[in-house]
N, C-alpha and C positions, 0 to 999 in steps of 0.2 A: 480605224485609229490603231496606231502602233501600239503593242503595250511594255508599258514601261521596264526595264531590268533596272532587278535588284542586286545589291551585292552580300545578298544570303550565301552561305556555304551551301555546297552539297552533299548530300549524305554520305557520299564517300570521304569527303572533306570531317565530318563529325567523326572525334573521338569515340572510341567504347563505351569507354568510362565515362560520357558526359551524362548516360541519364542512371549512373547508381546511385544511390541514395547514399549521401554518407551520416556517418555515426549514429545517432538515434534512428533518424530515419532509414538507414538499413537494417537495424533491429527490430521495427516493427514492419519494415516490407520482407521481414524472413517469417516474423511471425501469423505475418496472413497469410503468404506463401506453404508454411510447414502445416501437415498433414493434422487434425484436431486429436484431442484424446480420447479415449473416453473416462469414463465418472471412476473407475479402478484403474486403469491405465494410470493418470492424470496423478490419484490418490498413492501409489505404489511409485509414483518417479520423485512426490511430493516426501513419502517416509523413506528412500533411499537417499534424499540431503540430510536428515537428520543422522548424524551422529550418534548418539547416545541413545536412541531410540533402536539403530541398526545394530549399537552391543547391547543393547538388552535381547535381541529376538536372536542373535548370535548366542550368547551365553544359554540362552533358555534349549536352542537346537541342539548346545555338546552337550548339557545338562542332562535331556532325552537320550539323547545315545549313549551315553554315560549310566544312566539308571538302565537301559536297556543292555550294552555289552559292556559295563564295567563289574560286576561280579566275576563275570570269565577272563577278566586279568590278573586272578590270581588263584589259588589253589584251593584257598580259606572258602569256609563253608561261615553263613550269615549266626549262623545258631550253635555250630559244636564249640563245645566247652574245652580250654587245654589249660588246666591252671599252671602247669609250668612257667608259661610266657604271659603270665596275668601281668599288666599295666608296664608292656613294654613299651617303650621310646619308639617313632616315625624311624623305620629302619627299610634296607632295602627289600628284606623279606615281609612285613608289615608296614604299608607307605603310612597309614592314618596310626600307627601303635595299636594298640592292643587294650579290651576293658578287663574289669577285677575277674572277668573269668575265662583270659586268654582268648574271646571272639576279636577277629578281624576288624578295627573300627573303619579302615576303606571299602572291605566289603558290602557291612552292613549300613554304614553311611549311602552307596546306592541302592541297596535294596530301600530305606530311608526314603529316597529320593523317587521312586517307584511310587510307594502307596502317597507321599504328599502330590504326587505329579494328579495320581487318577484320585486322591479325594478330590482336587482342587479342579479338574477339569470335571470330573463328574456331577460336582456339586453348579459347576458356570451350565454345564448344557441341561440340567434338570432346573435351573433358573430361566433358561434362556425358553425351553419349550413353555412352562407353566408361565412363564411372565408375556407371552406374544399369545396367550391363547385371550388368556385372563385380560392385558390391557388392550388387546388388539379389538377384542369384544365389547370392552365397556366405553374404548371409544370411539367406536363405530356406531353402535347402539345410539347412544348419548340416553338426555333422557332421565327417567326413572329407573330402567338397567343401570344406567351409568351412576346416577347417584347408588343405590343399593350395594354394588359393587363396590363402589371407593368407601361408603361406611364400613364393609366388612375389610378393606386392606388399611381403613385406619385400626380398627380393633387390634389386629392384628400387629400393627408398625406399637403401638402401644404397648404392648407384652415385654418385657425384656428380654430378651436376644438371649443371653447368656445362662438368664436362670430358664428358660424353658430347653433350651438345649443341656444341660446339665440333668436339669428333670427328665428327658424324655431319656438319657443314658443311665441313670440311676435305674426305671422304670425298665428298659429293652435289657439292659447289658449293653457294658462295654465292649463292642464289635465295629468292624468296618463298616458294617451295611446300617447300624445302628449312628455311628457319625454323620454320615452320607444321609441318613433320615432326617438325623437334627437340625442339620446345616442348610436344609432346602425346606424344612417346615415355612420359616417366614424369610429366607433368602431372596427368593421369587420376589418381593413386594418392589424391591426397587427398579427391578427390569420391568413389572407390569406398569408401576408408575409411567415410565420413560417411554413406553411404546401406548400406552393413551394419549401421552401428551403429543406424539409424533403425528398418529391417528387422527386424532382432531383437529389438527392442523391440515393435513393430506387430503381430507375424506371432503373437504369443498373444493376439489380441485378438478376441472374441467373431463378430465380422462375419467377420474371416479362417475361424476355424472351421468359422462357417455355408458358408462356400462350398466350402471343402475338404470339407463332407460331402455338398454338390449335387453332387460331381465334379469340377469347374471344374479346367482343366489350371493347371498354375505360371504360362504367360507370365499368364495370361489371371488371376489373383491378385496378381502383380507388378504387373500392368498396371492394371486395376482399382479395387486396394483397398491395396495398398502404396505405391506412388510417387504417387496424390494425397495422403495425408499426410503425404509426408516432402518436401514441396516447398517447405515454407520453408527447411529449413534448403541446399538445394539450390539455389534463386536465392541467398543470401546466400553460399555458395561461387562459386555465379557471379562473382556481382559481384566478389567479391575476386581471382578468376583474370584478370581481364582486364588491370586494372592490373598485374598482376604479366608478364603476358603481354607488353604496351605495352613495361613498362619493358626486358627482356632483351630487346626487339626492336629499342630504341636503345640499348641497351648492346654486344650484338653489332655494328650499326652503326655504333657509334661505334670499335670496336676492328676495323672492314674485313670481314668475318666475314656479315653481314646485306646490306642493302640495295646493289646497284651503284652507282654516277653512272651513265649522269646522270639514274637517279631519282634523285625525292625522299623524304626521310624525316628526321626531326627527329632521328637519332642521326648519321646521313652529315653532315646540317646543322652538327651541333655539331662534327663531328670536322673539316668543314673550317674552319670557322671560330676552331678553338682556335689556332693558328698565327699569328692575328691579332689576337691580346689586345691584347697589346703595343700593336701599333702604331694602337690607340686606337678601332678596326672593333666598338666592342662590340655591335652592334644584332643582329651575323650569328650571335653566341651566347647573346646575351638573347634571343631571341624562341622560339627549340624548345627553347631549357632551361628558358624560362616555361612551354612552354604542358605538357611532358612533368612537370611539375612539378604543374600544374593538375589535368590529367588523373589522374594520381595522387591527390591530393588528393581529389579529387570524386567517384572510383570509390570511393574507402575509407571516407569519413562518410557518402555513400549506403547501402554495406554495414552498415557498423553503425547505420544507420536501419532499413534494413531487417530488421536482427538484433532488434530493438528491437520494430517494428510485427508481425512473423510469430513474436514466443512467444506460446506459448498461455499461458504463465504469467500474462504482462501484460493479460490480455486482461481487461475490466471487463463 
């Protein structure tokens, strides 16, 4: 039996363009086609959309190099005294003007920016160690560890913040190392919180299992296969400790309590300069109350950019 012809094209007969996909559906045959992310990949292409999140991590990077090589763009020394040129005017040889004892207030505004930069980072990574040891433990454990443990960070969450770090600077001396003590006494509680609550969630999950049935001791499972997936939400308490850090380190400062003269520090700054509103000097407390203002600012839209870019919810 003959078989029958059809009046099909032939492939040479077919256009190119007859089997692209158009509009939506070329969008998703690009998107199964393009190569996957991965979980920081993904998260860093996710904080590179936001805006305001990228000038906050901008402003925070000049800020560093600013506190690092802006002393050496000018001559002025952070401390010597010239009372000739006491409370001069933003001039080109003095950019920030000058306080009641002729010191450089652009100099010492970065040196300022120095010690607020390493309180506030010293006080996030001495949170971040003691709060991943502390919650990573109690909620692994679970349990009667885990209860004992969380009654002793309520005690603690209980105390008030303000008056035990006041007491413990009264008690040591006002010093750096003495700040830096205060501000991580019960700083830690919220990071420990945040990485139990991670833990206990993580530690029934299939990979945990597999290695608790190899043997694998606790550190070495904590270590492991718990704290790299709970480290988003772990830099994103970072981030939020720091400014929170900064700010009570010019607040202490400002109330005599923090930083001595004749260092520098934008809270000492401000508290000497407040005396001279009045009499029209406003340059000596606009400039550390801009820049503590800033800094704030740009640690907290970072954070919640980064809150943003590290859910796995969001992730496309």
């Amino acid at each position: 039996m003959n078989k029958q012809q059809t009046n099909l094209p032939s492939k040479q007969d077919i256009p190119e363009d007859w089997f692209k996909p158009i509009g939506k559906n070329r969008e998703k045959a690009e998107d199964v086609v393009r190569p996957s992310l991965s979980y920081w990949q993904d998260a860093w292409r996710r904080l590179l959309k936001n805006k305001l999140a990228m000038g906050g991590l901008v402003f925070l990077v000049l800020l560093a190099l600013m506190a690092i090589f802006g002393p050496l763009l000018t001559p002025h020394s952070p401390t010597a005294q010239n009372l000739p040129n006491q409370n001069q005017a933003p001039s080109m040889n003095h950019y920030f003007g000058t306080d009641n004892l002729g010191r450089d207030v652009f100099t010492r505004t970065w040196y300022g920016a120095r010690i607020s930069l390493f309180v506030g980072l010293a006080a996030a990574l001495i949170d971040f160690f003691i709060g991943i040891i502390y919650g990573g433990v109690a909620g692994y454990k679970g349990g009667r560890t885990d209860s004992v443990m969380m009654r002793i960070v309520e005690i603690l969450y209980g105390l008030p913040y303000l008056l035990v770090v006041i007491l413990l600077l009264v008690v040591m001396g006002p010093s750096l190392t003495t700040i830096i003590v205060a501000l991580t006494v019960t700083g830690w509680i919220g990071m420990a919180r945040i990485v139990r609550g991670q833990v206990m969630q993580i530690k029934n999950y299939e990979f945990v299992a597999a290695s608790q049935s190899f043997g694998a001791k606790t550190s070495r499972i904590i270590k492991k296969n718990l704290l790299p997936n709970t480290m988003g939400p772990i830099i994103v308490q970072m981030t939020l400790t720091v400014p929170t850090a900064i700010f009570a380190e010019a607040f202490l400062s400002f109330l005599g309590l923090g930083i001595q003269a004749p260092h520098a520090s934008w809270g000492v700054m401000a508290n000497d300069a407040l005396s001279t509103i009045i009499s029209g000097h406003w340059w000596r407390l606009f400039f550390p109350a801009l820049f503590i203002s800033l800094t704030m600012f740009a640690f907290n839209v970072l954070g919640d950019g980064l809150q943003d870019a590290l859910d796995p919810k969001l992730r496309k």
